[in-house]
N, C-alpha and C positions, 0 to 999 in steps of 0.2 A: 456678413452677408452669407456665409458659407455657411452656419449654422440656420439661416433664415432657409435657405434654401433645402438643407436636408427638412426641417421642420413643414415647409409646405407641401413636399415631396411624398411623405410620410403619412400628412394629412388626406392627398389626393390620393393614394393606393387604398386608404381606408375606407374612403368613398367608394370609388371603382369597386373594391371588392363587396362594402356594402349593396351596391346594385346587384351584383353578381350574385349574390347570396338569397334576394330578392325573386329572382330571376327564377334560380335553381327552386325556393320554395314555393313556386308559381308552378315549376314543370311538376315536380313532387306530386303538391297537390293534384293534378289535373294526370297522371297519371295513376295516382292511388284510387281517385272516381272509375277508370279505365280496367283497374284489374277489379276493382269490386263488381262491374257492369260484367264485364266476364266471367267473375265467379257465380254471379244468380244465373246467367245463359247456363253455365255448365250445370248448375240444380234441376233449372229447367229441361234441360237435355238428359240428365242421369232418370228424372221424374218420368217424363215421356218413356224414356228406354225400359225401365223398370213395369211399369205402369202395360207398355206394349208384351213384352217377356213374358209376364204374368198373365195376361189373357191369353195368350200362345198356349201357355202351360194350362193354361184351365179347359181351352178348346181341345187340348190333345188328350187329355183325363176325359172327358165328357165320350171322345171319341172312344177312346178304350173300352171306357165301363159298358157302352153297346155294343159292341162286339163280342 
């Protein structure tokens, strides 16, 4: 019986741990969606900033060369 026992024991942690493993590649996934969705905001936001910089710099050359 002792043996039957570690035996089902044994079986039932592999279980459990197989959910758990499940579980964890559930959050993975749905985190790795999370940092990609954040890394195009940040393109988007560097593109904007760049994009605004550069008109700044071209309005203040335009200014100059009048003077």
């Amino acid at each position: 019986m002792a043996v039957m026992e570690k035996m089902w024991d044994g079986i039932s942690r592999v279980i459990r741990m197989d959910n758990k493993v499940e579980l964890l590649a559930e959050t993975v996934k749905e985190q790795q969606f999370k940092i990609e969705d954040l890394t195009a905001r940040i393109i988007r936001l560097e593109t904007a900033l760049e994009i605004s910089l550069a008109g700044r710099g071209f309005k203040a050359q335009k200014k100059l060369k009048k003077e």
